[in-house]
DOTITOR-255405 format. One record per residue (C-alpha): x, y, z; residue in three letters. Coordinates in nm, 2 decimals. Layout:
R   east  north     up residu
R      X      Y      Z    ala
...
This chain:
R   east  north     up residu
R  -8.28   6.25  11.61    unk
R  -8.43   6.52  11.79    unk
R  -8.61   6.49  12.14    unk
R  -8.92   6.54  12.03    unk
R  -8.91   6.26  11.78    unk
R  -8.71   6.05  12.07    unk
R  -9.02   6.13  12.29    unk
R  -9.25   6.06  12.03    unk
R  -9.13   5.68  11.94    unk
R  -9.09   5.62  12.27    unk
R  -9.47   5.68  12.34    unk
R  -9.55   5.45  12.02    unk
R  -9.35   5.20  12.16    unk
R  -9.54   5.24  12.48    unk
R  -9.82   5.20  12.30    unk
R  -9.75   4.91  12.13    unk
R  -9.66   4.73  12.48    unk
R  -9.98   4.83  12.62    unk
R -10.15   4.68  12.36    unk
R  -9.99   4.37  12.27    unk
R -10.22   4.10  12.28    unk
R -10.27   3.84  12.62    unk
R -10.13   3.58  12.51    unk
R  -9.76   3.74  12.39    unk
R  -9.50   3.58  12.57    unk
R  -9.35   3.86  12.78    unk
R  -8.99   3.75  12.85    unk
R  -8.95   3.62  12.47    unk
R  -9.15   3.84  12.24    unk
R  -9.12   4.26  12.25    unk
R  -9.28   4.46  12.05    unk
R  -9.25   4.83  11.89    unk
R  -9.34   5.07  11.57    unk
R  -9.16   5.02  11.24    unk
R  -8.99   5.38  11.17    unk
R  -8.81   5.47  10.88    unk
R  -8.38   5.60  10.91    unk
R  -8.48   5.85  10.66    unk
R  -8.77   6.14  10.60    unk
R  -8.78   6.50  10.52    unk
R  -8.99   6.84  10.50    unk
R  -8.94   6.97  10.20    unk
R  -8.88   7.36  10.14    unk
R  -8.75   7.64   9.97    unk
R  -8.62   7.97   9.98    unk
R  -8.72   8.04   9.61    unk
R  -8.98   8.33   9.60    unk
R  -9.09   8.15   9.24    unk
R  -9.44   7.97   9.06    unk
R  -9.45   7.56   9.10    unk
R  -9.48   7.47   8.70    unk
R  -9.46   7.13   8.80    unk
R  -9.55   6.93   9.13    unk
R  -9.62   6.59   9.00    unk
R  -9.65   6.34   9.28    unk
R  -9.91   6.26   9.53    unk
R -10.01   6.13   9.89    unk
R  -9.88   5.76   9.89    unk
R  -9.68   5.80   9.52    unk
R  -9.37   5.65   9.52    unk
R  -9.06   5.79   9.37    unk
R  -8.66   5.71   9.28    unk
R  -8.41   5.87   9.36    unk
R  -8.32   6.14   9.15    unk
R  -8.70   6.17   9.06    unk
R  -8.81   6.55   9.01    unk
R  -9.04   6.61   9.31    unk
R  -9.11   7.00   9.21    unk
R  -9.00   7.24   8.95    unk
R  -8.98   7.61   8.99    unk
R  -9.02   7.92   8.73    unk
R  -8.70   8.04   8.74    unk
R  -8.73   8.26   8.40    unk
R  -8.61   8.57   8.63    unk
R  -8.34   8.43   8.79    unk
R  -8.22   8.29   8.43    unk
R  -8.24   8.65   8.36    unk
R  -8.09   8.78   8.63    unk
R  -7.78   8.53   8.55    unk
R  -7.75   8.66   8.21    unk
R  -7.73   9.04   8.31    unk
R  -7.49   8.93   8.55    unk
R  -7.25   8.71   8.35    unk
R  -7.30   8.99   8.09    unk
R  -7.16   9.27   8.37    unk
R  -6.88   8.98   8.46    unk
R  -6.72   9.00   8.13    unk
R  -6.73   9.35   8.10    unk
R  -6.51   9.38   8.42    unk
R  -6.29   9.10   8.34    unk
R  -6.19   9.29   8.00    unk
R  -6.13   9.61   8.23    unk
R  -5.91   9.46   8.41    unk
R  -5.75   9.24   8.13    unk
R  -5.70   9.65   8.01    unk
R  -5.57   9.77   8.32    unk
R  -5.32   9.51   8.38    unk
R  -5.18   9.65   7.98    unk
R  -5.24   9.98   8.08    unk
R  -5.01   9.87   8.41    unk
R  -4.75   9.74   8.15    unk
R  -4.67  10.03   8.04    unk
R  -4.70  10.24   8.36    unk
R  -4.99  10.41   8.22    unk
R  -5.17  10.36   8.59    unk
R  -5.05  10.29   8.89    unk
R  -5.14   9.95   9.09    unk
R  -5.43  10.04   9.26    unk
R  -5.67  10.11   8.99    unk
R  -5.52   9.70   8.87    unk
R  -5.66   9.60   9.19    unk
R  -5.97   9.83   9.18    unk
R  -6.07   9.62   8.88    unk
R  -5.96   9.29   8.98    unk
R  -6.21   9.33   9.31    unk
R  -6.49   9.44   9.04    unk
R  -6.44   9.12   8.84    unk
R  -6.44   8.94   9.12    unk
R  -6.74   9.05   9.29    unk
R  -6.92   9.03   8.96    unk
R  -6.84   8.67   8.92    unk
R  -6.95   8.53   9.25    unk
R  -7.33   8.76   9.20    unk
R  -7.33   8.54   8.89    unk
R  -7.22   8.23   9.08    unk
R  -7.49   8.28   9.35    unk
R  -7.74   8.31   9.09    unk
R  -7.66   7.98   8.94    unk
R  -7.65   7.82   9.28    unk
R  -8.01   7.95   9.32    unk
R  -8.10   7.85   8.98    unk
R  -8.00   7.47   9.08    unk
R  -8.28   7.45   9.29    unk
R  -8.54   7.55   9.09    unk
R  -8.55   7.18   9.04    unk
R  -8.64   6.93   9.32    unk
R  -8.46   6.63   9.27    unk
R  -8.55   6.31   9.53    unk
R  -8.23   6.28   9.76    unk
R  -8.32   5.93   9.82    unk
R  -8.60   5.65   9.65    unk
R  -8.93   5.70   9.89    unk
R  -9.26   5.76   9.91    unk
R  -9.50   6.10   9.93    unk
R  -9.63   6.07  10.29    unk
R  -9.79   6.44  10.23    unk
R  -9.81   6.66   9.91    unk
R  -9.88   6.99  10.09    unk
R  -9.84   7.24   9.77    unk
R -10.03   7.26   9.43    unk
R  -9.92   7.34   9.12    unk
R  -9.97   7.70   8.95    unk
R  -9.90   7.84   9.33    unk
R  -9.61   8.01   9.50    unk
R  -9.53   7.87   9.82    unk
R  -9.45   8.09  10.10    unk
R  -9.06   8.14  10.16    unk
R  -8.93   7.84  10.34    unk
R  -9.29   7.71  10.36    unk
R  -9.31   7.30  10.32    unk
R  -9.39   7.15  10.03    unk
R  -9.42   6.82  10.11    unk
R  -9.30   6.50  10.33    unk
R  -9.14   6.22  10.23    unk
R  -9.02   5.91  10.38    unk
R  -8.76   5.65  10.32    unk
R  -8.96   5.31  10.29    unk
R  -8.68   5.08  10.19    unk
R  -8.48   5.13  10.50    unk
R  -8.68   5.06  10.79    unk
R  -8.57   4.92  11.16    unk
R  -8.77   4.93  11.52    unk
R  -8.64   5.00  11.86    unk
R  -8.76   4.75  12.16    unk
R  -8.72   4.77  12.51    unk
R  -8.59   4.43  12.64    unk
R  -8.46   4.32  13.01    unk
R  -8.10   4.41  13.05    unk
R  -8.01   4.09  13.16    unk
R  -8.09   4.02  12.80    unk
R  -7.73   4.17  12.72    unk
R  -7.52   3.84  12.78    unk
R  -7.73   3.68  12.50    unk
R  -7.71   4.00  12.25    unk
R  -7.48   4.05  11.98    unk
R  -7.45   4.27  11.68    unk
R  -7.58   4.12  11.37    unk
R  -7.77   3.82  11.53    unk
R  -8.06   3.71  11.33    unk
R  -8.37   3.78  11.49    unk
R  -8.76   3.63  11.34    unk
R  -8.98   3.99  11.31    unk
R  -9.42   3.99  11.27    unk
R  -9.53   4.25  11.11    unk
R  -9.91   4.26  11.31    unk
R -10.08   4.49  11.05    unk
R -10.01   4.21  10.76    unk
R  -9.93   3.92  10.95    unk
R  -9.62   3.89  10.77    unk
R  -9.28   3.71  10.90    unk
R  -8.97   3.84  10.80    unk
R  -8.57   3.83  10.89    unk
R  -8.40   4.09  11.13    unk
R  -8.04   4.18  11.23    unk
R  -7.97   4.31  11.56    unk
R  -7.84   4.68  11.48    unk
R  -7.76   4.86  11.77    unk
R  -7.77   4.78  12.15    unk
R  -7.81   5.13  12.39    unk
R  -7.54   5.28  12.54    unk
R  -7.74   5.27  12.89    unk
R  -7.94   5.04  13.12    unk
R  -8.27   5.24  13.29    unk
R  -8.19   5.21  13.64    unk
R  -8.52   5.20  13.75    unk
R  -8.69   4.93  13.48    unk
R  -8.36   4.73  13.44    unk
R  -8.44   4.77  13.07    unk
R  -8.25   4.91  12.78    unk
R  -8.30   4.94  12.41    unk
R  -8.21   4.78  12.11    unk
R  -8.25   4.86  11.73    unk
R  -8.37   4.57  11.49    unk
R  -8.33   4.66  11.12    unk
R  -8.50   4.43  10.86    unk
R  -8.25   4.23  10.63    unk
R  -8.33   4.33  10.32    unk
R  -8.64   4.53  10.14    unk
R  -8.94   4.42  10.35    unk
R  -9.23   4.46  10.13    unk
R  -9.58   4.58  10.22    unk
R  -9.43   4.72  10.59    unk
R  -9.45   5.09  10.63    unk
R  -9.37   5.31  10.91    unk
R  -9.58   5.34  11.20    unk
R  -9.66   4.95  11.13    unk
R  -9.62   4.72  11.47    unk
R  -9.40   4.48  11.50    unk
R  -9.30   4.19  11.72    unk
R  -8.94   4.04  11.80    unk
R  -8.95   3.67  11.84    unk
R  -8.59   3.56  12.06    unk
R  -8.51   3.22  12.07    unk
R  -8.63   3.09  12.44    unk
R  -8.35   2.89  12.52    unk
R  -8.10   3.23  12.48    unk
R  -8.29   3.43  12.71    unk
């Protein structure tokens, strides 16, 4: 995770805290933002037309979905002339090597046309590679958090096309008491409210920081929720409920 991100979740967990309602119970209930583990800007280095750029804000998607599709009739092209210029130096060489049979020339011009067929093949190989994206596949099952492209356009080199998020794999980071850390063990069960929806659902205790704020006696922990939790999305609050008589 970056800084800026770190610094960014870190203020919407501030946030949270300043907002939590009166009557939250301060040494039992913490609260913080629902994040996802995984999203992405989406780019490309294709210099190509979108044919297709199907999804929307808020569409949801497998993985494996097509997210954008390219018109790569050049490149297609391109790989033809170029597996068409492969074969011709593979059967120069394939005559050279005869030709070196029978001492009709020497070594070097063998080795002259093995470099040719070589360099030939990996221009067709590089085409191919850039043929492969011409399709954008989803690299993981989410949702469109911003469609920033439009069909029938081409995006600028390395410009994004859109965001996407994770929403099956979500988790929160609170900041409890360090004297909380007696009490805290990996994988213990922990009751989460989800204040946007009211819903209750079941947590495991992730990860416990690797450092104690000198200054705040505090530290941070990371709560994922066990199992798909429907309806939460990131940038949700949520509230940790620990049992009373552990703390």
């Amino acid at each position: 995770m970056s800084r800026r991100t770190e610094i960014k979740h870190a203020l919407m967990i501030l946030a949270a805290l300043v907002l939590a309602p009166q009557g939250a119970n301060a040494e039992n209930d913490v609260r913080g933002v629902v994040r996802s583990l995984r999203e992405a800007v989406l780019t490309t280095d294709l210099s190509a037309r979108l044919i297709k750029f199907p999804l929307k804000d808020g569409d949801s998607f497998n993985e494996g979905d097509l997210l954008a599709e390219f018109d790569c009739d050049r490149h297609r092209a391109e790989l033809r002339a170029a597996e068409a210029e492969n074969n011709g130096h593979k059967l120069q060489l394939e005559n050279n090597l005869q030709l070196l049979r029978h001492k009709a020339i020497g070594s070097y011009d063998v080795a002259m046309a093995r470099t040719q067929a070589d360099k030939s093949a990996a221009t067709a190989q590089s085409i191919r590679v850039r043929i492969n994206q011409c399709r954008l596949l989803a690299p993981y099952a989410g949702r469109v958090v911003e469609a920033i492209a439009h069909e029938y356009e081409m995006p600028a080199t390395n410009a994004p096309l859109m965001k996407i998020v994770d929403h099956r794999n979500l988790e929160t980071d609170f900041i409890v008491p360090s004297r909380w850390l007696r009490h805290l063990k990996p994988e213990m069960a922990i009751d989460l409210t989800v204040e946007e929806t009211g819903g209750k659902y079941r947590g495991k205790l992730k990860r416990i920081g690797a450092q104690v704020d000198a200054v705040s006696q505090t530290l941070k922990i990371t709560i994922g929720f066990d199992g798909v939790a429907d309806g939460v999305m990131p940038g949700m609050s949520v509230s940790a409920v620990f049992d009373r008589q552990d703390m």
